[in-house]
LUMVEX-243531 format. One record per residue (C-alpha): x, z, y; residue in three letters. Coordinates in nm, 4 decimals, padded with zeros to 6 digits. Layout:
<milums>
+----------+----------+----------+-----+
:       px :       pz :       py :   r :
+----------+----------+----------+-----+
:        X :        Z :        Y : ALA :
...
+----------+----------+----------+-----+
</milums>
This chain:
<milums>
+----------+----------+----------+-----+
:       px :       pz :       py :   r :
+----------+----------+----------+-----+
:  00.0000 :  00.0000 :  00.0000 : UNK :
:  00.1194 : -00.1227 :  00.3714 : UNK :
:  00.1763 :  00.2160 :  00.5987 : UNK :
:  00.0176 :  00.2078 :  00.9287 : UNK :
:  00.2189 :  00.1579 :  01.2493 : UNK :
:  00.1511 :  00.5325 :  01.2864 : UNK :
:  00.2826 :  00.6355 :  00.9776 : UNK :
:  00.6232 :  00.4610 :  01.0224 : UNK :
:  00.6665 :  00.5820 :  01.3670 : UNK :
:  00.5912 :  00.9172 :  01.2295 : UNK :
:  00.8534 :  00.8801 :  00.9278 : UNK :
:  01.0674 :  00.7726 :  01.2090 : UNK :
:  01.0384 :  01.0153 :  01.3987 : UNK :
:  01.0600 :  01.2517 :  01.1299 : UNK :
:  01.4362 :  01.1211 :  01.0199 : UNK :
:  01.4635 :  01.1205 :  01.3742 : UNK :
:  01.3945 :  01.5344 :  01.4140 : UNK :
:  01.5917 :  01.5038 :  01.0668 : UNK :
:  01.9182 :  01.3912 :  01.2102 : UNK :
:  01.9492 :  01.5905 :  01.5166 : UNK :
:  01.9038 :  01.9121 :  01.3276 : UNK :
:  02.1914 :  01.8161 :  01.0697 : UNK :
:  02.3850 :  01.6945 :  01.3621 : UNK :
:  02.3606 :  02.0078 :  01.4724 : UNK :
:  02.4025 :  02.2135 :  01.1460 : UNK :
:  02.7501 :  02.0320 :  01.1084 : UNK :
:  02.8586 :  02.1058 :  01.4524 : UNK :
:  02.7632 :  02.4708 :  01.3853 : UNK :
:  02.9425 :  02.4600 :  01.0625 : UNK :
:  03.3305 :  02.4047 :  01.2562 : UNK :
:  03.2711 :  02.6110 :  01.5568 : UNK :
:  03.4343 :  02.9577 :  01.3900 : UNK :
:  03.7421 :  02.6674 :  01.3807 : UNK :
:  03.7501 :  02.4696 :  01.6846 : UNK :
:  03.6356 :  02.5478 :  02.0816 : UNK :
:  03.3603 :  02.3511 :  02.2499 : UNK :
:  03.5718 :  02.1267 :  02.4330 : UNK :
:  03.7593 :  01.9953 :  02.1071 : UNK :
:  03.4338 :  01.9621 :  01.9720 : UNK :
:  03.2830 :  01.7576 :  02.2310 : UNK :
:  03.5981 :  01.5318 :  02.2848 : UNK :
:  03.6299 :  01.4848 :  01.8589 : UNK :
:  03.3002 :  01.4345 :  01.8047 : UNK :
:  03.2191 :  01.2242 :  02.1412 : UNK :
:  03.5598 :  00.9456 :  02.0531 : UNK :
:  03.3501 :  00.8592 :  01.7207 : UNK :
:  02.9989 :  00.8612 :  01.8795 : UNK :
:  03.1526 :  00.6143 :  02.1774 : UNK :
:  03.3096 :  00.3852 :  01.9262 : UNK :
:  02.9681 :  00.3840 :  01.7173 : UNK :
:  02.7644 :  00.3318 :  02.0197 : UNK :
:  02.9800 :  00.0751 :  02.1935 : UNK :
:  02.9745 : -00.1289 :  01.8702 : UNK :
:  02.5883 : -00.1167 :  01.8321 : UNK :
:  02.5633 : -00.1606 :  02.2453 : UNK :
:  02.7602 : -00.4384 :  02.2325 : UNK :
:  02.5532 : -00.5932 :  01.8993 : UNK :
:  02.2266 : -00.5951 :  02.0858 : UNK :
:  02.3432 : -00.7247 :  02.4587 : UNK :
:  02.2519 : -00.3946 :  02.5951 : UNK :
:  02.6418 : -00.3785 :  02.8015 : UNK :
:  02.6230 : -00.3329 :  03.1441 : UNK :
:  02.8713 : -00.3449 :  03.4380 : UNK :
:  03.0288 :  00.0018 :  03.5258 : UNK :
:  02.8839 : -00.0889 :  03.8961 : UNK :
:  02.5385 : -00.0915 :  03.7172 : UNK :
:  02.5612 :  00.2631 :  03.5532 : UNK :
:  02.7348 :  00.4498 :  03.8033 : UNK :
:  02.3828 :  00.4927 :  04.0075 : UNK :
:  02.2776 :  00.8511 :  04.1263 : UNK :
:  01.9872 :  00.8662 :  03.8221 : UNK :
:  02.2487 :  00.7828 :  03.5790 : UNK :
:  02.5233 :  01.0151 :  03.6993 : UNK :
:  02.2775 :  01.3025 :  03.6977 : UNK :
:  02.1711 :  01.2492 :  03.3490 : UNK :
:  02.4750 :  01.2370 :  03.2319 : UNK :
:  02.5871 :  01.5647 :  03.4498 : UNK :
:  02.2424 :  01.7498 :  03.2880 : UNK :
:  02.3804 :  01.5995 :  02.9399 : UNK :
:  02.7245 :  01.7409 :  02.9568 : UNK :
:  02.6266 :  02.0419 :  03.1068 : UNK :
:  02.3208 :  02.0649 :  02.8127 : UNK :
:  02.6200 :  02.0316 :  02.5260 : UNK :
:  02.8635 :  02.2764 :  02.6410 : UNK :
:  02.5781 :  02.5356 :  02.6790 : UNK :
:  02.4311 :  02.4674 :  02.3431 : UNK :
:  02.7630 :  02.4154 :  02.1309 : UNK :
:  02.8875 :  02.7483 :  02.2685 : UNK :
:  02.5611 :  02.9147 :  02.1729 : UNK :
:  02.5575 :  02.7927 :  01.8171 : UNK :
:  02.8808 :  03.0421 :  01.7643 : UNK :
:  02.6679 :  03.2939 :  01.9394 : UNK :
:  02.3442 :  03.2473 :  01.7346 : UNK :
:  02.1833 :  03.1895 :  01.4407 : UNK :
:  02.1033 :  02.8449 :  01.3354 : UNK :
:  01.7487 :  02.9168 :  01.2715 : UNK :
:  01.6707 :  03.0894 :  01.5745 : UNK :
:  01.8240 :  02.8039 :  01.8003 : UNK :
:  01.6115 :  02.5580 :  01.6259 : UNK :
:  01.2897 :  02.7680 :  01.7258 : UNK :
:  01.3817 :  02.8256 :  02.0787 : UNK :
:  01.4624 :  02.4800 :  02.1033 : UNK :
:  01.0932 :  02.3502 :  01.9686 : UNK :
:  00.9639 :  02.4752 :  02.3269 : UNK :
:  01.1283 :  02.1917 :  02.4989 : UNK :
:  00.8089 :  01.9565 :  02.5286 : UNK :
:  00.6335 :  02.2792 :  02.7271 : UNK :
:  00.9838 :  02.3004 :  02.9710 : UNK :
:  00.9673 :  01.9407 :  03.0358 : UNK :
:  00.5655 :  01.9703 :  03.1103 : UNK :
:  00.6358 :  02.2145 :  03.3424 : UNK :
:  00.8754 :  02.0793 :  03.5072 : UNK :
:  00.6736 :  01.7101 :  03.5393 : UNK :
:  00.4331 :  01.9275 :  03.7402 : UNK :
:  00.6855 :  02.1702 :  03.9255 : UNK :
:  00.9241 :  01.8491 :  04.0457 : UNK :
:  00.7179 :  01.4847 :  03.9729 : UNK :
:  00.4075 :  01.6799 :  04.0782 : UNK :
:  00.2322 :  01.4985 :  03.7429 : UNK :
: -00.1243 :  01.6674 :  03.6923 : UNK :
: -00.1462 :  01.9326 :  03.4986 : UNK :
: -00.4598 :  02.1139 :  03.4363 : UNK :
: -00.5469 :  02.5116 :  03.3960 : UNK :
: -00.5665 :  02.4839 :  03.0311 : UNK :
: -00.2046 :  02.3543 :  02.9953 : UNK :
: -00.0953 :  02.5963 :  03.2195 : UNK :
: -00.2341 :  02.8668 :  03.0077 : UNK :
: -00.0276 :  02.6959 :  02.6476 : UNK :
:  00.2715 :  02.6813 :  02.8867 : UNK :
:  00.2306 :  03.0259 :  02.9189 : UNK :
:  00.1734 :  03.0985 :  02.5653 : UNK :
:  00.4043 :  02.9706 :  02.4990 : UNK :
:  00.6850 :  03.0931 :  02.6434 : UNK :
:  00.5734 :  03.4451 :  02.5257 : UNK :
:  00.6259 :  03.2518 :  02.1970 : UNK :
:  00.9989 :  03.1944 :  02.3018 : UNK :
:  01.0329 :  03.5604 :  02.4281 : UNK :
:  00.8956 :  03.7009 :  02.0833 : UNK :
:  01.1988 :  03.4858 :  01.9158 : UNK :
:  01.4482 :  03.6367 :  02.1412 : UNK :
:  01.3175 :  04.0375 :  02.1315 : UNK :
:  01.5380 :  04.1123 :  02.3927 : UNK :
:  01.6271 :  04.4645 :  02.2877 : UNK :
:  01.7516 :  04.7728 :  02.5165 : UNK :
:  02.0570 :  04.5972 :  02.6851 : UNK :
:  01.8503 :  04.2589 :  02.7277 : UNK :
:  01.8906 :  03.9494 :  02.6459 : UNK :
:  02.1849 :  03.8257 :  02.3723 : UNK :
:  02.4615 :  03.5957 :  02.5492 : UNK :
:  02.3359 :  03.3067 :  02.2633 : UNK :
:  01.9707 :  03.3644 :  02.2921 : UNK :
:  02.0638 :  03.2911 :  02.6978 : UNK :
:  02.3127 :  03.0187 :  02.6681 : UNK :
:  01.9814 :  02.8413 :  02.4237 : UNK :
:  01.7690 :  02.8819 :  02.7181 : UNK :
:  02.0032 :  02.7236 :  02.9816 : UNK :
:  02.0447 :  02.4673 :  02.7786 : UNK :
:  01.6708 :  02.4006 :  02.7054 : UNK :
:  01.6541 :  02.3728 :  03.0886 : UNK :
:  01.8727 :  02.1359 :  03.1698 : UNK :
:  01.8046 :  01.9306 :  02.8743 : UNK :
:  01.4430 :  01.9680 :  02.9994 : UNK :
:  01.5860 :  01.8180 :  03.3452 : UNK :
:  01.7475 :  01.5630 :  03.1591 : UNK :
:  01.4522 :  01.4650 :  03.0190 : UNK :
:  01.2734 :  01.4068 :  03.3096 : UNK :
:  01.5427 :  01.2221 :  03.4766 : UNK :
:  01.4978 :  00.9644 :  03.1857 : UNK :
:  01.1187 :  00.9000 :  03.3015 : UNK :
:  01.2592 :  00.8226 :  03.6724 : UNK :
:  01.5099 :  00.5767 :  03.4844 : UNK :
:  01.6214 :  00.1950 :  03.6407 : UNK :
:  01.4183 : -00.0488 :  03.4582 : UNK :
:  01.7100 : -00.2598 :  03.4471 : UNK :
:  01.9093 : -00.0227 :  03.2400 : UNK :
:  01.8754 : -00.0550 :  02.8139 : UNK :
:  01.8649 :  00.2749 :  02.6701 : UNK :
:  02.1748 :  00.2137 :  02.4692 : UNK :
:  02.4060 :  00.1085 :  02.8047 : UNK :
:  02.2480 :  00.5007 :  02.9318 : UNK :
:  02.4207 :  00.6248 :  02.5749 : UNK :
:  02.6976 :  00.4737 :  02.6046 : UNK :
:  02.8103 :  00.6067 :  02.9283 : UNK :
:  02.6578 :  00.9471 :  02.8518 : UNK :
:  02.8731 :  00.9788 :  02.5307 : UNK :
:  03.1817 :  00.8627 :  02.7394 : UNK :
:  03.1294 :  01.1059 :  02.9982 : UNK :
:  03.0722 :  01.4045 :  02.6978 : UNK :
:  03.3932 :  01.2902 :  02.5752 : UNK :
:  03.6047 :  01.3128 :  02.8878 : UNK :
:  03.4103 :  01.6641 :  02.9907 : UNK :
:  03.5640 :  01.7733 :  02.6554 : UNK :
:  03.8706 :  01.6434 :  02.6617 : UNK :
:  03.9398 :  01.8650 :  02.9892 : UNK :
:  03.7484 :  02.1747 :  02.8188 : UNK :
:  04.0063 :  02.1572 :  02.5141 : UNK :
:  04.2833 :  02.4008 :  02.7511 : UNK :
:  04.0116 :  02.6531 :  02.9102 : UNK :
:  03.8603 :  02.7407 :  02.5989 : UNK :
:  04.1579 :  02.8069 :  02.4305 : UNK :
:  04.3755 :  02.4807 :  02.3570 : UNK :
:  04.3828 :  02.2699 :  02.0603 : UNK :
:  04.3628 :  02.3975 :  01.7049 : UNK :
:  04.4886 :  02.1799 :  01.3868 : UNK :
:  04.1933 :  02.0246 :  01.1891 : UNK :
:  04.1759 :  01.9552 :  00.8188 : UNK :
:  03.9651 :  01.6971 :  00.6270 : UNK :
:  03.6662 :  01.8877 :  00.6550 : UNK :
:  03.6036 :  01.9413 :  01.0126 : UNK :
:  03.6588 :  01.6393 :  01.0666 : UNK :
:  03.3985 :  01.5009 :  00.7898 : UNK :
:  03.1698 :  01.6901 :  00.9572 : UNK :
:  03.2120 :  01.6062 :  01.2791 : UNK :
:  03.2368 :  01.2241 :  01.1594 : UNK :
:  02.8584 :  01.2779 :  00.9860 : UNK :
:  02.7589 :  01.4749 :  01.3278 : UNK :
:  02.8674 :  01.1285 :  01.5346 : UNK :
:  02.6908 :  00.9261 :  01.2751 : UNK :
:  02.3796 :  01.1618 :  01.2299 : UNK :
:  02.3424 :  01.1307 :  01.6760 : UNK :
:  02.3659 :  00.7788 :  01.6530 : UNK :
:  02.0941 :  00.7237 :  01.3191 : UNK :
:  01.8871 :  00.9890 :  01.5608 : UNK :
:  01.8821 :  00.7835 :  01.8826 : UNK :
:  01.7535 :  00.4989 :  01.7125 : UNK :
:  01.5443 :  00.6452 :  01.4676 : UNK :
:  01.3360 :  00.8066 :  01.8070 : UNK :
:  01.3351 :  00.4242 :  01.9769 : UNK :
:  01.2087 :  00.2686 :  01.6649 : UNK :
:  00.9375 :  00.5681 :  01.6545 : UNK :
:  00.8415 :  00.5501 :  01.9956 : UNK :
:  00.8351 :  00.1512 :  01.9899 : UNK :
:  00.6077 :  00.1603 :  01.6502 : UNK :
:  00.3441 :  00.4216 :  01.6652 : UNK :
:  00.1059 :  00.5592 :  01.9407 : UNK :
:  00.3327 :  00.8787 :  02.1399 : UNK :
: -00.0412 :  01.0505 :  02.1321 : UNK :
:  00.0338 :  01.0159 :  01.7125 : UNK :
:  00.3409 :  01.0252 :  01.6744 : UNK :
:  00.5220 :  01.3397 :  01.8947 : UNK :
:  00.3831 :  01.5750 :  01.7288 : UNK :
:  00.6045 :  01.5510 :  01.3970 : UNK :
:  00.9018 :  01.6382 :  01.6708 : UNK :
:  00.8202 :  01.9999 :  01.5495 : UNK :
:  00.9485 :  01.8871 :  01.1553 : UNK :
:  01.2949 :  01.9739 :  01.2902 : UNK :
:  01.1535 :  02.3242 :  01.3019 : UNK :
:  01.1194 :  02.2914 :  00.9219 : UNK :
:  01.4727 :  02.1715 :  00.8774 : UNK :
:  01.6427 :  02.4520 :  01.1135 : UNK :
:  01.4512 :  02.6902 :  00.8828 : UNK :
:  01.5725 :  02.5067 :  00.5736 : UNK :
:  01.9188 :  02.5136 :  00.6736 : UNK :
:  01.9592 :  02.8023 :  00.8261 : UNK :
:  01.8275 :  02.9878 :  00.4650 : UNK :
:  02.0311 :  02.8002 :  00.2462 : UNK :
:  02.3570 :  02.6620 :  00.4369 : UNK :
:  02.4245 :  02.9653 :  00.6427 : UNK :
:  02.2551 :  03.2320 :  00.4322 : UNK :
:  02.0395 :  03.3703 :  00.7650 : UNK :
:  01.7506 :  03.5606 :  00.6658 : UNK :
:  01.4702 :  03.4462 :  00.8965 : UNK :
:  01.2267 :  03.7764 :  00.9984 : UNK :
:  00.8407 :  03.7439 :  01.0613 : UNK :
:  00.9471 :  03.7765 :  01.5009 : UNK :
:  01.0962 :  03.4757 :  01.4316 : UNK :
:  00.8448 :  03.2723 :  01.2281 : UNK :
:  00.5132 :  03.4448 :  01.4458 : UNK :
:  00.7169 :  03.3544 :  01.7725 : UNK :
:  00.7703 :  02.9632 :  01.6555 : UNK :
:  00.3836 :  02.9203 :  01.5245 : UNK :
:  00.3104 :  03.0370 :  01.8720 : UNK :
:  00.5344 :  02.7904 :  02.0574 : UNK :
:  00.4537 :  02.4958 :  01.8258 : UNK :
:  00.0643 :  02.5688 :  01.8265 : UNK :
:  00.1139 :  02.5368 :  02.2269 : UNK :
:  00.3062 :  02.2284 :  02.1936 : UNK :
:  00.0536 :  02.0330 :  01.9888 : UNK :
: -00.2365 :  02.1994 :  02.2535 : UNK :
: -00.0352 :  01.9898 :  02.5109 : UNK :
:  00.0176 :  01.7253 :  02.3254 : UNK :
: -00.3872 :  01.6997 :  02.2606 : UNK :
: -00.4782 :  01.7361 :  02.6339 : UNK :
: -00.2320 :  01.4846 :  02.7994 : UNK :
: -00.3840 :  01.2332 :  02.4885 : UNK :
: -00.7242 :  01.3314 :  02.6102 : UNK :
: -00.6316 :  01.2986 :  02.9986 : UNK :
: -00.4449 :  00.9367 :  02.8899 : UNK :
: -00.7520 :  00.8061 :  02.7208 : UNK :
: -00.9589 :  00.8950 :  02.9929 : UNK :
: -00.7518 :  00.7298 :  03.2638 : UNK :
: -00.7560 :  00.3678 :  03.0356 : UNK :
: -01.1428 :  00.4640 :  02.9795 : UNK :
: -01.1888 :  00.4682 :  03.3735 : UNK :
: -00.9409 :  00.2303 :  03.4367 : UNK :
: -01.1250 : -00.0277 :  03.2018 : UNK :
: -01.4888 :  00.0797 :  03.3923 : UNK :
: -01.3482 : -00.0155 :  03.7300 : UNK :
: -01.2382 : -00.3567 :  03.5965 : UNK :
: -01.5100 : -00.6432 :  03.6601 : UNK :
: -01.5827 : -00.8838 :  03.3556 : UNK :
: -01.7970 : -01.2256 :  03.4080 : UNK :
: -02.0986 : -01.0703 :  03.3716 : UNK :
: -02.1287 : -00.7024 :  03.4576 : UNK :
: -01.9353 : -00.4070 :  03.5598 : UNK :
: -02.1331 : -00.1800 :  03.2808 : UNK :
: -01.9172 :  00.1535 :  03.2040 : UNK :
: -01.8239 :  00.1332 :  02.9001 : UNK :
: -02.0149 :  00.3558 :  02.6335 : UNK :
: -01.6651 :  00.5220 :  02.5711 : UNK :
: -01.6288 :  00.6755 :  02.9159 : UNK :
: -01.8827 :  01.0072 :  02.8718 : UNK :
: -01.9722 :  01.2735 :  03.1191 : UNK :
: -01.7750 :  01.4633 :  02.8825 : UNK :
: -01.4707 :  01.2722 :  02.8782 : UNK :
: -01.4767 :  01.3214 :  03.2753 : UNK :
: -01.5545 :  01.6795 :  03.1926 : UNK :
: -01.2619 :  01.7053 :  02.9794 : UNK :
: -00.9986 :  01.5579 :  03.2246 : UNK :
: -01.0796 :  01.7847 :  03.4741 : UNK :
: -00.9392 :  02.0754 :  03.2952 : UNK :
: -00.7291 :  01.9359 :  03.1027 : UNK :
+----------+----------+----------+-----+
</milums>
């Protein structure tokens, strides 16, 4: 039997969640080894050579004039500055715990659309925003000194990936997504490359660490596309939901590769930040489908203007607080 357009770009997006999460179980896996900046600069020579090649494959090269654009250079600043925050909490924390925090991105980035692009956002989205959060803060149980150095160093980094993110939707049309990559995993690798002295100088690798950071370069690049090809094949509305799988594999290999013992704060506090997620994933694919409903009403055919039976006083009802 065929799949659906849906179903691929879920399975795709499902490898996609798949690959990151390995990506970053095997950067985890050398940091009691190597500092952040080695890591970065290692890992970020393969990724650029993988990149370039596939860039280069699909025309997607641009002139260095063409990248070095204000958008651009702030993406890349939020990217480096999003990697050196997270790699240097993954020593700090456990695997499984990142993963959860890190699930709570989609609400950061919705707040932010309405904070900073001033998108529409209604009280009920507010409210799982909220919700939320208090799912992130039941993770973290700051105890009597406050918040752990890893738990915070998560956070920071779930901001300004957040600010990444929305960056990316204020993106030059002219720019392919890989020629954005490209530069963005150049950039990582020089960052690192001056890191490798302040946090503490180089250290000798053996085969290992550098297997794994070879599968971590491979795993980003499999990821990046996997997420285009998703994005590209099923409806978003569909489809971003099954983001929250790579909750499933941080739990998976945080139990069995790094022996962590995952508590009931932590599980309660992700249900509660996923369950939000897919709440704002449902009301910004209600508001959407209202907008095309209204947008199709105003448009004039050869005969009529009719509203569409579609468009109900409850679909109006439901954008409004949305």
């Amino acid at each position: 039997m065929a799949l659906t357009d849906n179903t691929r770009g879920a399975l795709f997006m499902a490898l996609a969640m798949a690959s990151f999460t390995a990506n970053d179980a095997l950067t985890k896996s050398v940091t009691p080894y190597i500092n952040t900046g080695q890591i970065m600069f290692v890992r970020g020579v393969m990724t650029v050579v993988l990149i370039y090649i596939a860039a280069r494959h699909f025309g997607a090269l641009r002139p260095l004039k063409t990248l070095l654009r204000p958008i651009i250079i702030l993406r890349c600043l939020c990217e480096v500055t999003a990697a050196v925050l997270y790699l240097t909490a993954l020593g700090l924390i456990e695997f499984s715990n990142a993963s959860a925090i890190l699930q709570s991105l989609p609400l950061v980035v919705t707040l932010g659309a309405a904070l900073f692009l001033r998108e529409p956002v209604g009280w009920r989205r507010w409210v799982a925003i909220i919700v939320g959060f208090i799912g992130v803060l039941v993770i973290i149980r700051p105890g009597p000194e406050g918040f752990t150095p890893g738990a915070l160093l998560v956070v920071a980094s779930l901001a300004v990936t957040a600010a990444r993110d929305l960056l990316t939707r204020k993106m030059y049309a002219d720019v392919p997504s890989l020629a954005i990559t490209v530069i963005t995993a150049f950039v990582n690798m020089a960052v690192g490359g001056l890191l490798i002295v302040p946090f503490g100088g180089w250290q000798p690798m053996n085969f290992t660490i550098v297997s794994h950071l070879a599968g971590s370069a491979i795993l980003v690049l499999v990821g990046y596309q996997a997420i285009i090809l998703s994005m590209r094949t099923g409806e978003i509305s569909f489809v971003a939901p099954f983001r929250y799988t790579g909750l499933l594999w941080g739990f998976m290999i945080g139990v069995f590769f790094f022996n962590e013992k995952i508590d009931s704060y932590t599980i309660i506090g992700a249900m509660i930040v996923i369950g939000s997620g897919l709440y704002t994933f449902y009301r910004e694919s209600l508001r959407k489908r209202s907008q095309m409903a209204k947008r199709a009403a105003a448009t004039p055919t050869a005969a009529t203007t009719v509203r569409p039976a579609s468009v109900t006083k409850a679909t109006v009802t439901e954008e409004a607080g949305e």
